[in-house]
C-alpha positions as CSV (number, residue, x, y, z in Angstrom):
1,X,-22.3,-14.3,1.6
2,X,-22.8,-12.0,-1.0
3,X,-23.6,-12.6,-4.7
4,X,-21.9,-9.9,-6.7
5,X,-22.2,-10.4,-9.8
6,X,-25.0,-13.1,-12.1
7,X,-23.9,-13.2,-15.8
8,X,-24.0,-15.3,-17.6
9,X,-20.9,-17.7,-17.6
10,X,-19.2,-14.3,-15.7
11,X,-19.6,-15.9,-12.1
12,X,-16.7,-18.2,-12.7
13,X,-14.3,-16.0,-14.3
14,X,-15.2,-13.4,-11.6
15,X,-14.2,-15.6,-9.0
16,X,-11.2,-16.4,-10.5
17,X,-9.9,-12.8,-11.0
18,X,-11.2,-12.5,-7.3
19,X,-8.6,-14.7,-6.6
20,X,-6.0,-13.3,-8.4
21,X,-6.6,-10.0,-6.7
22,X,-6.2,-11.5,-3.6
23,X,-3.0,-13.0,-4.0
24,X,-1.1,-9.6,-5.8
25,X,-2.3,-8.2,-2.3
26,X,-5.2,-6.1,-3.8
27,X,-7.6,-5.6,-0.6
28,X,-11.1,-7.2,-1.9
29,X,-14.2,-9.0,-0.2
30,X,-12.7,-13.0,0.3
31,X,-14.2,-15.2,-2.4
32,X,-15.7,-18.0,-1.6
33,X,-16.6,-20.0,-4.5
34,X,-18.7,-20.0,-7.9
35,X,-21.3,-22.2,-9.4
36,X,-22.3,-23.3,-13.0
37,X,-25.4,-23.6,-14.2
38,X,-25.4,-26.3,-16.4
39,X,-23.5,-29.6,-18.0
40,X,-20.4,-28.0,-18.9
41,X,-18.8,-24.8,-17.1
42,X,-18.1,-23.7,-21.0
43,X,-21.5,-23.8,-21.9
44,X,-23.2,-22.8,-18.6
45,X,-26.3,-20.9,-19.1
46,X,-25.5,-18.9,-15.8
47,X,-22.9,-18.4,-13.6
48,X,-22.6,-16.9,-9.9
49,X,-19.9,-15.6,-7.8
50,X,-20.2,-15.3,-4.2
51,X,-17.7,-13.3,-1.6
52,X,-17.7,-13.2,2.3
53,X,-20.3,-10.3,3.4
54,X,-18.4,-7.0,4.5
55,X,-19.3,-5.5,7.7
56,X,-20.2,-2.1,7.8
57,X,-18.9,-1.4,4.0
58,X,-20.3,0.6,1.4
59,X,-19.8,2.0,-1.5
60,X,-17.6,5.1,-2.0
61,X,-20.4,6.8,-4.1
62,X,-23.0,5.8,-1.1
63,X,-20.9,7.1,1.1
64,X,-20.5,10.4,-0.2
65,X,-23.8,10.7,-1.4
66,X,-24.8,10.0,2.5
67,X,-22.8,12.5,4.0
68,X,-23.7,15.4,1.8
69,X,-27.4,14.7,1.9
70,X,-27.0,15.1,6.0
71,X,-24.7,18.0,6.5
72,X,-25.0,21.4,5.3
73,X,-21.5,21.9,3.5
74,X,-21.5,24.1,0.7
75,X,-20.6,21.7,-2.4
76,X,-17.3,23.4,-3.3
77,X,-15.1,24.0,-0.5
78,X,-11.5,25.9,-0.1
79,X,-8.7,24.9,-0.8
80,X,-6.2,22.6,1.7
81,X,-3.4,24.6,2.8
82,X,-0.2,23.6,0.4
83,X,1.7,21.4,2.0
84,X,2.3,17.6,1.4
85,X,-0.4,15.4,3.0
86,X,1.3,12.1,4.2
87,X,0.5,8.6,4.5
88,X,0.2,10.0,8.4
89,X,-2.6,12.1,8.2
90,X,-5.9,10.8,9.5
91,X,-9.3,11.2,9.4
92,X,-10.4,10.8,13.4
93,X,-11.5,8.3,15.4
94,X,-14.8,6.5,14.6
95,X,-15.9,8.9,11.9
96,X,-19.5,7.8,9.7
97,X,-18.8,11.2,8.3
98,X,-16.1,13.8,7.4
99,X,-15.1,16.8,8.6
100,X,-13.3,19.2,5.8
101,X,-10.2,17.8,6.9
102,X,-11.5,14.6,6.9
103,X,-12.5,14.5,3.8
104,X,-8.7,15.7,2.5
105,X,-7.7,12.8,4.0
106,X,-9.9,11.0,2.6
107,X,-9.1,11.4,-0.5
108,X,-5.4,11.4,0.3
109,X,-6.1,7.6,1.0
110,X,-8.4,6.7,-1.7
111,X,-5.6,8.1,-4.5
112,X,-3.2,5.5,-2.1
113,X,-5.6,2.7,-3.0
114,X,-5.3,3.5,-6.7
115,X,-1.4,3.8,-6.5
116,X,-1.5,0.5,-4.4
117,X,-4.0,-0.7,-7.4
118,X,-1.6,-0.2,-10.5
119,X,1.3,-1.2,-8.2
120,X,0.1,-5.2,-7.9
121,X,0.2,-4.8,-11.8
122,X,-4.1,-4.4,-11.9
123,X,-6.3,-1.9,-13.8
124,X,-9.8,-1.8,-14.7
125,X,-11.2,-0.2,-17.6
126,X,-14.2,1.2,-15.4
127,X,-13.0,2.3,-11.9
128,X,-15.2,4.6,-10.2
129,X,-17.0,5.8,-6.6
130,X,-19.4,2.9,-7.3
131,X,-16.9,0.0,-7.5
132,X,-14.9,1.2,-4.5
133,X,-15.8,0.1,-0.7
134,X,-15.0,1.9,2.1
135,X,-15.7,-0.1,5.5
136,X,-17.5,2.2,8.5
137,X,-16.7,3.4,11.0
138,X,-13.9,4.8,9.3
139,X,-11.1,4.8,12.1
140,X,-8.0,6.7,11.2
141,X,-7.6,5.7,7.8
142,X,-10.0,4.6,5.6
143,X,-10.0,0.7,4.5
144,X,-10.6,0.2,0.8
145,X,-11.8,-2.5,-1.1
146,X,-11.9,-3.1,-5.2
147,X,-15.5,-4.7,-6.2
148,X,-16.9,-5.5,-9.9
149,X,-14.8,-7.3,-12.0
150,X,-15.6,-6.5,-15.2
151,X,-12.9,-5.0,-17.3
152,X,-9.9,-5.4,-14.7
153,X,-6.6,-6.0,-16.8
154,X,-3.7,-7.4,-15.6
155,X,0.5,-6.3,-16.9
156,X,3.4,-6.0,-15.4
157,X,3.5,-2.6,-15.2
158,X,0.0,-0.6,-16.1
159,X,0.0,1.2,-18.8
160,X,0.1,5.3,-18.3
161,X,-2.9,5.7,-20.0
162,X,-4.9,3.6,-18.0
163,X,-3.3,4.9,-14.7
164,X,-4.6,8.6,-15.8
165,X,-8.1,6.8,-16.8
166,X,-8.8,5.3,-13.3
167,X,-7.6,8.2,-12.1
168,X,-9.3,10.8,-13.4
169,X,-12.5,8.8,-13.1
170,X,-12.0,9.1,-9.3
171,X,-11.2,12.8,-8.9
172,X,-14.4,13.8,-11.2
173,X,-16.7,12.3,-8.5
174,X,-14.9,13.4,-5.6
175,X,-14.3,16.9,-7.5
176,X,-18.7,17.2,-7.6
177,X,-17.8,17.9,-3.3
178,X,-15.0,19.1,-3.4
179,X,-13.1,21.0,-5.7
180,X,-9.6,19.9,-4.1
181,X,-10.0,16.3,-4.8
182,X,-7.7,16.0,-7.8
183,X,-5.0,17.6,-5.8
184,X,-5.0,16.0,-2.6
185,X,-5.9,12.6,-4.6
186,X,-3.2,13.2,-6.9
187,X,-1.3,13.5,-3.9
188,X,-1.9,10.6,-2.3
189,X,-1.2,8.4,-5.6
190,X,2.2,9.9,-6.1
191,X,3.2,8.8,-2.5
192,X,2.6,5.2,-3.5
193,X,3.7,5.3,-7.1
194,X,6.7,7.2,-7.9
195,X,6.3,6.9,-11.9
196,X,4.7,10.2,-12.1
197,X,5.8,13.6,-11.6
198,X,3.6,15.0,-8.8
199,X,2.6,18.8,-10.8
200,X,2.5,17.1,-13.8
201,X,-0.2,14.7,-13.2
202,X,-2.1,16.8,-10.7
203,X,-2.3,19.0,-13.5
204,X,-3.6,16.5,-16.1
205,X,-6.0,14.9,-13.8
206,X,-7.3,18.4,-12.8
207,X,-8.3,19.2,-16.6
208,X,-9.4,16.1,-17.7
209,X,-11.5,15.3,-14.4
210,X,-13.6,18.9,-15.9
211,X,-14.0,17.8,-19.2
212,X,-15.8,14.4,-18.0
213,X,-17.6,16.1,-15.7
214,X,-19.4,18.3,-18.8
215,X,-19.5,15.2,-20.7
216,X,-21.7,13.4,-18.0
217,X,-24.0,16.4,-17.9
218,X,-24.5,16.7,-21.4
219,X,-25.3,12.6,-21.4
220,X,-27.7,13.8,-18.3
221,X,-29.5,16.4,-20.4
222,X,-29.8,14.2,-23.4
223,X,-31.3,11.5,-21.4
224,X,-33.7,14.3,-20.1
225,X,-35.0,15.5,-23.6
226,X,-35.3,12.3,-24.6
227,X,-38.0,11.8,-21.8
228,X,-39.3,15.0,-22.2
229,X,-39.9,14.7,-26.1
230,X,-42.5,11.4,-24.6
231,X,-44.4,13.6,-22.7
232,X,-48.0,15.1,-24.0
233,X,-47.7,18.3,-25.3
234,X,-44.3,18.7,-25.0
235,X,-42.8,21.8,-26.7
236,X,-39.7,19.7,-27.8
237,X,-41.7,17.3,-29.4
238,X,-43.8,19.5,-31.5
239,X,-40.9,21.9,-32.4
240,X,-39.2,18.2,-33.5
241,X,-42.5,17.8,-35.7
C-alpha cells in the first residue's frame, strides 16, 4: 500500500473522494482505507489515506522527464501530418519510451483521459503531468490514472472554464517536448467530449498553454534572483543597496 497523502484531517476526506472517483468510473489507484489520529475524526490531529500500490506506474511528468534525459530528440519536433488521430492509433507494443509517433499518440490518449475526466462530472483545480500516472510498459494505449486529491470538484456538467484550465495545464508541459501537444491533445479530448468545437479550442489551448509557459519562467527567474541576491558579493544585491 501506498500512503498518498498525510494532512492533517485530509486522509479521510481523501479517501472518500477516492471512492467517489471510483464509482463515476474515473480510473485511480483502489483505496483501501484511512485512519484518524485522534478521539474524534473531526478533531484528528492527523489523518492518512492509503491506496493499493501500482505496478510499474509513474508519474506523467517522471515519465517524460525520463525519456528525454535518455534520447537525443531535439525538444521541439515537427508537426503530425493533419489528419484526425483516432481512439485507434497506438503507441507499439511494450514501449518504456516513445518514438515521435508514439508520443502523438500519447498525447492523443492523455487529452482522452481529460475528456473521460470532465465526462464522470470531475475537475480539479490543479491538474497537471505530476498528478497523472501512466502504468509501464506502455502496451498499445497508454493506461491513466488521476492521483492527488486536493481541489477535485464535482457538477453535473464541468464548467467550461475549468475544462480549458485542466486543459491547458496539460498541453503547457507536454508543449516543453513537443510543440504539437495542444493539437493532438486537443484532439484526443474532442473525441471523448463533443461540447467543444475541435479548431476552436485547439486554438485557445494553443495560446493560453504559451502564456503559462512565460509565466512559469518568469516565477523561475524570480525564484533565482531571489537566491542570487543571498549570495556574497552578489552584483544584484549591492545594485539593490
Amino acid at each position: 500500500m501506498r500512503n498518498f497523502l498525510g494532512e492533517q484531517r485530509g486522509g479521510i476526506k481523501d479517501y472518500h473522494i477516492c471512492k467517489n472517483l471510483e464509482s463515476r468510473g474515473v480510473p485511480v489507484p483502489e483505496p483501501v482505507g484511512s485512519y484518524a489520529d485522534g478521539p474524534l475524526a473531526g478533531f484528528a490531529r492527523k489523518s492518512l489515506f492509503a491506496a493499493k500500490w501500482v505496478d510499474n506506474a509513474v508519474s506523467v511528468r517522471d515519465f517524460i522527464l525520463q525519456h528525454f534525459s535518455r534520447t537525443q530528440w531535439p525538444r521541439k519536433i515537427i508537426l503530425p501530418p493533419k489528419r484526425a488521430w483516432g481512439a485507434n492509433d497506438s503507441i507499439g507494443a511494450d514501449k518504456f519510451f516513445l518514438d515521435q509517433a508514439g508520443l502523438w499518440a500519447f498525447n492523443f490518449h492523455l487529452g482522452a483521459f481529460v475528456a473521460n475526466v470532465h465526462n464522470c462530472g470531475v475537475y480539479t483545480d490543479d491538474l497537471n503531468s505530476g498528478n497523472i500516472l501512466v502504468q509501464l510498459p506502455i502496451k498499445s494505449k497508454p493506461f491513466f490514472m488521476l492521483i492527488d486529491y486536493e481541489g477535485i470538484g464535482f457538477k453535473p456538467a464541468v464548467p467550461e472554464k475549468k475544462c480549458l484550465s485542466n486543459l491547458i495545464q496539460i498541453a503547457a508541459f507536454m508543449s516543453q517536448v513537443d510543440e504539437a501537444a495542444p493539437r493532438v491533445l486537443c484532439r484526443g479530448y474532442t473525441q471523448k467530449n463533443r461540447r467543444f468545437d475541435p479548431e476552436k479550442i485547439t486554438e485557445i489551448v494553443e495560446h493560453r498553454a504559451k502564456i503559462l509557459q512565460t509565466v512559469w519562467l518568469d516565477r523561475l527567474n524570480d525564484n533565482f534572483e531571489k537566491i542570487s541576491r543571498t549570495l556574497p558579493g552578489s552584483k544584484i544585491k549591492q545594485e539593490k543597496d
